[in-house]
C-alpha positions in Angstrom: -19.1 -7.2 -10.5 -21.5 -4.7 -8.9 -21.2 -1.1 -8.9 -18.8 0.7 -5.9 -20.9 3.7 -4.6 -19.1 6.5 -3.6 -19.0 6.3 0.7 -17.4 2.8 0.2 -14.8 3.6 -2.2 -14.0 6.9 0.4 -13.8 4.5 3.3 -11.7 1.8 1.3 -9.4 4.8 0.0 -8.7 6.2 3.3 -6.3 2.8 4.3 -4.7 3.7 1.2 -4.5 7.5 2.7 -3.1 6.1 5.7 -0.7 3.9 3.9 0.6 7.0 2.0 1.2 9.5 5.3 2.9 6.4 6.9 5.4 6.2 3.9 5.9 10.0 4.0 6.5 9.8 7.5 9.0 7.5 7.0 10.9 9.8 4.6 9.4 7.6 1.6 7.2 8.7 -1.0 3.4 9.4 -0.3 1.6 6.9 -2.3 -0.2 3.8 -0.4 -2.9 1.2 -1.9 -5.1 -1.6 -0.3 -6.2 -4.8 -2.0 -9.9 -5.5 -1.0 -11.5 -9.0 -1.5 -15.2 -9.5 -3.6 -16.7 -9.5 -0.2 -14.8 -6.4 1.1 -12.7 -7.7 3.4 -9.3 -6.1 3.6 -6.5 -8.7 2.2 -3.9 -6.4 2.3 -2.2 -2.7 2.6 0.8 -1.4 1.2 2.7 2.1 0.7 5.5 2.6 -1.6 9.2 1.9 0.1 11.4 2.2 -2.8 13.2 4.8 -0.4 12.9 2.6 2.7 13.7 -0.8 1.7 16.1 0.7 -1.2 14.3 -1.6 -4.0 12.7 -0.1 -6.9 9.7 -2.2 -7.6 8.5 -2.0 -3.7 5.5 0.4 -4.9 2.0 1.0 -2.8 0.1 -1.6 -4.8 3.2 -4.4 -5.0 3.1 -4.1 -1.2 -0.6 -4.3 -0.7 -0.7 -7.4 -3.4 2.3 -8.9 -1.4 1.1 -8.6 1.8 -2.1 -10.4 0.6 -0.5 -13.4 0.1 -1.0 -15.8 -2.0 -5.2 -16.0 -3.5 -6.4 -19.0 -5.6 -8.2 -16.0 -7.7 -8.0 -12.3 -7.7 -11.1 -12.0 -9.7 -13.1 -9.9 -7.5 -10.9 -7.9 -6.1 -10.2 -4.4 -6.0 -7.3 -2.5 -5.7 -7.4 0.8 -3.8 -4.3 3.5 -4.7 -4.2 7.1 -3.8 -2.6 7.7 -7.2 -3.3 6.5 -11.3 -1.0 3.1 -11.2 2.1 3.6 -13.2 3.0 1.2 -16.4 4.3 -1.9 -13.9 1.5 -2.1 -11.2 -1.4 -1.5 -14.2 0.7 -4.4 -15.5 0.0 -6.3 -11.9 -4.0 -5.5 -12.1 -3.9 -7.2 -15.3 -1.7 -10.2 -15.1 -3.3 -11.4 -11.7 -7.0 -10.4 -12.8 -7.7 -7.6 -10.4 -11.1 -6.2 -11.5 -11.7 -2.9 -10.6 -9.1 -0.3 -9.0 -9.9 2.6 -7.0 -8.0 5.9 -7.9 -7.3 8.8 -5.3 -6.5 11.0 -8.1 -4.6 11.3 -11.7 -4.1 15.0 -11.6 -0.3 14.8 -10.2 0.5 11.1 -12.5 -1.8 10.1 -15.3 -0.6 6.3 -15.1 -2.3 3.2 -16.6 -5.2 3.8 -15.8 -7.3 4.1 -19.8 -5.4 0.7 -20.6 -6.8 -1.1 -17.7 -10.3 0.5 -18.5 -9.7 -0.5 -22.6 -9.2 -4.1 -21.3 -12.2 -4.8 -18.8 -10.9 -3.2 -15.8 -13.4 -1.1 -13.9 -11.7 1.7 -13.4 -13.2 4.7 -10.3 -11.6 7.2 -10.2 -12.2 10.0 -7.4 -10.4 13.1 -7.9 -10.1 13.5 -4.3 -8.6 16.8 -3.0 -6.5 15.1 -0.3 -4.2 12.6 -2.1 -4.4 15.4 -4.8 -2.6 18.2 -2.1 -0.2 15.1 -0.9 1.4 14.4 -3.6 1.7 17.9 -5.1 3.4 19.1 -2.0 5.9 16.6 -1.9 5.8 16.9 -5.3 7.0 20.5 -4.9 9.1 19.8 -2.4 11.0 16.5 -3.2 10.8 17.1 -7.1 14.2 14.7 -7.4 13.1 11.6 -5.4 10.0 12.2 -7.4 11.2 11.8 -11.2 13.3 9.3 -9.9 10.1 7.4 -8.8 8.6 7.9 -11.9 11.3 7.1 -14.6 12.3 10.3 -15.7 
């Protein structure tokens, strides 16, 4: 797989920006994710609506692998999140194959991010200042629905 420079992993992580202020528009929390094919076509978007749809495991990157339906291979692909994937969706980049993931930021969650990198993952990881002030405002502000969203 060939390198990801830096203007097309911004322009691939602003759908997952979108995603996210769509979900905290919706009174959900602000984390969204986009699955892009090996030829960087968009297969799917998703935000997390555990607090929509009232279902735990509806996070950003379930919805954006969901709503790429069904792919003979994910090898290829990357995932796109505005935030370090948590324990059960680095479990999804690594049961389906997903090769590299895109990362908004780890500052705010510190997910699975080393484990998919220790196993082959390609792992880039942006540090950007935008999904970095999203989430710790609603962090801040919704500290609650926000443990609750991370298992504590």
């Amino acid at each position: 797989m060939e390198p990801i420079d830096q203007a097309q992993a911004r322009a691939w992580l602003a759908t997952a920006v979108a995603e996210a202020r769509a979900g905290l528009a919706e009174g959900g929390i602000p984390v969204g994710a986009a699955l892009y094919g090996a030829d960087g076509t968009l297969l799917g978007r998703g935000r997390n609506r555990r607090v929509q749809d009232d279902d735990p495991s509806v996070h950003a990157e379930t919805g954006a692998f969901r709503a790429a339906g069904r792919q003979r291979t994910y090898r290829g692909t990357t995932m796109v999140t505005t935030l370090s994937p948590c324990w059960y969706c680095s479990g999804l980049v690594r049961q389906f194959g997903i090769s590299r993931v895109v990362i908004g930021e780890s500052e705010t969650f510190h997910g699975g991010h080393d484990w998919l990198a220790e196993h082959g993952v390609r792992v880039v990881l942006l540090d950007d200042p935008e999904c970095v002030a999203l989430m710790r405002d609603f962090v801040r502000r919704e500290p609650a629905l926000w443990n609750e969203d991370i298992g504590e």
